[in-house]
C-alpha positions as CSV (number, residue, x, y, z in Angstrom):
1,X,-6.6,-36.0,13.9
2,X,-6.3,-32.2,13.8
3,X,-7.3,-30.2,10.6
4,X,-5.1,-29.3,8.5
5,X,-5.4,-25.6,8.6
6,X,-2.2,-24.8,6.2
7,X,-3.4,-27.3,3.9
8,X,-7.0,-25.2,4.0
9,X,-5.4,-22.2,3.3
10,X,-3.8,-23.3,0.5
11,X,-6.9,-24.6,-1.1
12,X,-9.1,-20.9,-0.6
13,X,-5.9,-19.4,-1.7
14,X,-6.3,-21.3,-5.2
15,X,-9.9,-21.5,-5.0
16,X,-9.7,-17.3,-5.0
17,X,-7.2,-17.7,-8.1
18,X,-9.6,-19.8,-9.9
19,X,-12.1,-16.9,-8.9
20,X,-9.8,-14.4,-9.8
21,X,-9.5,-15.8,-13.6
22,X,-13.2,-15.7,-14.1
23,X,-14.1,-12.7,-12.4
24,X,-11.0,-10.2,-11.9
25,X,-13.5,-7.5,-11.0
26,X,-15.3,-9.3,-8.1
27,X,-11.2,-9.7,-6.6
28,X,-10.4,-6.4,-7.6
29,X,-13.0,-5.0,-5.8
30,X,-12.8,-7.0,-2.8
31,X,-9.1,-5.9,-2.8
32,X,-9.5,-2.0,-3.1
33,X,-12.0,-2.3,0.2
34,X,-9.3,-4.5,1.9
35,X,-6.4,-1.7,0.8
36,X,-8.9,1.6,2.0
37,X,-8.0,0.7,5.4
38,X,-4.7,1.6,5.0
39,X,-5.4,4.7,3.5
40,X,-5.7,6.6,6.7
41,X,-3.7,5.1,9.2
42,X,-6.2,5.5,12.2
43,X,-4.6,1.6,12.7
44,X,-1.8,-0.2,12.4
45,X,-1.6,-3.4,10.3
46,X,-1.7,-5.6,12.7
47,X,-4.6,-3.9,14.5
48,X,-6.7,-4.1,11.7
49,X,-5.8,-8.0,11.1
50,X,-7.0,-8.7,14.5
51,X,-10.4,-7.3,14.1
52,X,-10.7,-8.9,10.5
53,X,-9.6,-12.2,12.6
54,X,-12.5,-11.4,15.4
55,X,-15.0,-10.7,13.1
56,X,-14.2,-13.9,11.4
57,X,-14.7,-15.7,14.4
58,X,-17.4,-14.4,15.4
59,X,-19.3,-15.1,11.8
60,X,-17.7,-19.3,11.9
61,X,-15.7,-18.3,8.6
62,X,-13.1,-20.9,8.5
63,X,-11.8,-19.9,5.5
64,X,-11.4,-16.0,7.1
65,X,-9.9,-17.1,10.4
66,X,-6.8,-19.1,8.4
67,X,-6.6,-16.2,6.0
68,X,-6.7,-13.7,9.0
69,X,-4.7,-15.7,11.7
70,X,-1.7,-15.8,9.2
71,X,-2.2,-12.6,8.4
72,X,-1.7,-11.2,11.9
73,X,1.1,-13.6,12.6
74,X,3.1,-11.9,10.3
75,X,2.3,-8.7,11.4
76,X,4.0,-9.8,14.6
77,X,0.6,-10.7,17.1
78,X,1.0,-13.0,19.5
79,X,-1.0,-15.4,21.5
80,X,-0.6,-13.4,25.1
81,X,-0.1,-10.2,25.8
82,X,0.4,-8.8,29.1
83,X,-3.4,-7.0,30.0
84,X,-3.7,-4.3,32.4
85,X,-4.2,-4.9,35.9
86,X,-7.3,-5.6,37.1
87,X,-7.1,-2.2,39.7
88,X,-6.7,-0.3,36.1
89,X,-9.9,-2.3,34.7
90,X,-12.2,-1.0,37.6
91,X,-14.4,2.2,37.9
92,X,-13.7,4.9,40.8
């Protein structure tokens, strides 16, 4: 049987509430650092959800990588994208 990833986000998502209720300052703060990125607009939305989704792959965060994979999904990233040719990817 597969895991139930929607069901897992729903859970962190009220676990963070729960957290929320005892310690709004903790969420506050972790939600002013999440908002600074979008202060400058050196990337877009989505850009910025797919390297919050690599680096949550990269540290096994299963909790970040539903969070961050819905995330970029509505920010409209999809699964393939068409990469450069592999003549562009070489060096002279």
């Amino acid at each position: 049987m597969m895991f139930d990833w929607s069901g897992h986000r729903q859970e962190l998502m009220e676990t963070i509430g729960k957290i929320a209720r005892l310690s709004p300052e903790t969420v506050r703060g972790y939600t002013t650092l999440s908002a600074a990125g979008t202060k400058t607009n050196h990337l877009d939305a989505k850009t910025r959800e797919l390297i919050a989704l690599a680096v949550a792959v990269s540290l096994r965060c299963d909790g970040c990588i539903t969070v961050h994979t819905d995330a970029a999904i509505k920010r409209n990233a999809r699964r393939k994208k068409k990469s450069p040719k592999p003549s562009v990817l070489r060096s002279p």
